[in-house]
C-alpha positions in Angstrom: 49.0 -91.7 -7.7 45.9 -89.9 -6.4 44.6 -89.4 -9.9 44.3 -93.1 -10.7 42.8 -93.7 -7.2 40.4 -90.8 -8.0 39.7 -92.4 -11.5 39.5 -96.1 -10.0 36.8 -94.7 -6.9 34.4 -92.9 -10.0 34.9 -95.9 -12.3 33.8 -98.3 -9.4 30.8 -95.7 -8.8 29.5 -95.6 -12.3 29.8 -99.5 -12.5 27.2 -99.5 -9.7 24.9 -97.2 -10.4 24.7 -99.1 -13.5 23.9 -102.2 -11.3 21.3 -100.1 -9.3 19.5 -98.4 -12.3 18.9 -101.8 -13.9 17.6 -103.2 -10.6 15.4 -100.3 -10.1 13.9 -99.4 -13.5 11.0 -101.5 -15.2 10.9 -103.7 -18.2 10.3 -101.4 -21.1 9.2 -102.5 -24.4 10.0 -105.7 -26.6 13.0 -104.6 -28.2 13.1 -103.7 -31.7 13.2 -106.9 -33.7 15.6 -106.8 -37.4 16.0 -109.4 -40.3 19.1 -109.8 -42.3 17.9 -108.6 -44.9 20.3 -105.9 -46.9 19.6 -103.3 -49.4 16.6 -101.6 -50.2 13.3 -103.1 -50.9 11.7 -105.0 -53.2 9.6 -102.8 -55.6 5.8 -102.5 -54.8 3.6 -104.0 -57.6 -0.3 -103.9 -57.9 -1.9 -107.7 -58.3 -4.3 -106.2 -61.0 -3.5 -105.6 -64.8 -5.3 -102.4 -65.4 -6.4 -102.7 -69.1 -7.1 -99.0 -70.3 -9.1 -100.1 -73.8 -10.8 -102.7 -74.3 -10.4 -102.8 -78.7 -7.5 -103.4 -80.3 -5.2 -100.8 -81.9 -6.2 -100.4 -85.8 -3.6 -101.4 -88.2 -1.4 -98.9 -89.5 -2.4 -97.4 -93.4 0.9 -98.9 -95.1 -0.4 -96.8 -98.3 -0.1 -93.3 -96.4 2.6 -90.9 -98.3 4.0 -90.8 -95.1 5.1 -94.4 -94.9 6.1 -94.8 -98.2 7.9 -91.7 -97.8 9.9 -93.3 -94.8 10.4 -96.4 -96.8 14.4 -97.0 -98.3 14.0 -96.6 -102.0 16.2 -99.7 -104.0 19.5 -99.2 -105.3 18.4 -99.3 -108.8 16.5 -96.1 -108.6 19.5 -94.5 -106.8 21.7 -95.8 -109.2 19.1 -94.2 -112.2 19.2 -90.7 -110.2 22.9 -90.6 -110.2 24.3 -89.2 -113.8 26.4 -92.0 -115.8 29.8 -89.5 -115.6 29.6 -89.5 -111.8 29.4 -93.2 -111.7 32.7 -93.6 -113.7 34.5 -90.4 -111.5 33.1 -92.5 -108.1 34.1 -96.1 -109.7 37.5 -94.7 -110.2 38.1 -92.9 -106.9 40.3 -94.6 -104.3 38.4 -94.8 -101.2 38.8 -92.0 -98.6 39.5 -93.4 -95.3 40.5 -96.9 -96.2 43.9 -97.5 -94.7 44.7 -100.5 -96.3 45.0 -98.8 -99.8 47.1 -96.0 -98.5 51.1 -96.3 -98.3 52.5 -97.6 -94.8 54.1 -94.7 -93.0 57.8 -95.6 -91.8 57.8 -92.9 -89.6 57.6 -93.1 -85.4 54.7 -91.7 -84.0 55.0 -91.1 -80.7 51.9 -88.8 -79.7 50.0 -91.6 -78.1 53.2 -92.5 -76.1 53.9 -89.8 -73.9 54.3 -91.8 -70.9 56.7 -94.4 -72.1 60.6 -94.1 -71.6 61.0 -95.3 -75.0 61.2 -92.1 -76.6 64.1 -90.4 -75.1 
């Protein structure tokens, strides 16, 4: 029982110092005024539109080996390029990954499964 009477005697102490030091000290500052706004800032931009030349861009030289370089030839001179025997062996070739031509496989696969119980 002493404890708490030594507890309630420095708990009623504090209290009134508390009432004492705000009797005694002066009025600081305004406080520090917040909005409600949350998050970061909104970016920062300049008013003026700084314009760094004052002519146009030339056109580009279309003619330049360069472009026409760059340029996707048609499929007529692909087709020219590519010897008459290796059109027939392509014509006739199944297509590679096409799984719709291949035979259905009956079998279970079950290596994307491995968590399922349906397996065991």
């Amino acid at each position: 029982m002493l404890v708490l009477a030594f507890l309630a005697v420095v708990g009623l102490l504090l209290v009134v110092s508390l009432f004492i030091a705000d009797a005694t000290l002066q009025d600081g500052p305004p406080p520090i005024v917040t909005s409600n706004r949350v998050g970061l800032p909104e970016r920062w931009h300049p008013d003026t539109t700084q314009v760094l030349t004052s002519t146009p861009a030339p056109a580009p030289d279309m003619t330049s080996p360069a472009v026409r370089a760059a340029q996707p030839r048609p499929d007529s001179e692909t087709l020219a390029r590519i010897a008459p025997a290796a059109r027939a062996a392509r014509a006739e070739a199944p297509p590679e990954n096409n799984r719709a031509t291949q035979a259905p496989d009956n079998r279970q696969n079950n290596a994307g499964d491995r968590f399922s119980i349906g397996g065991q």
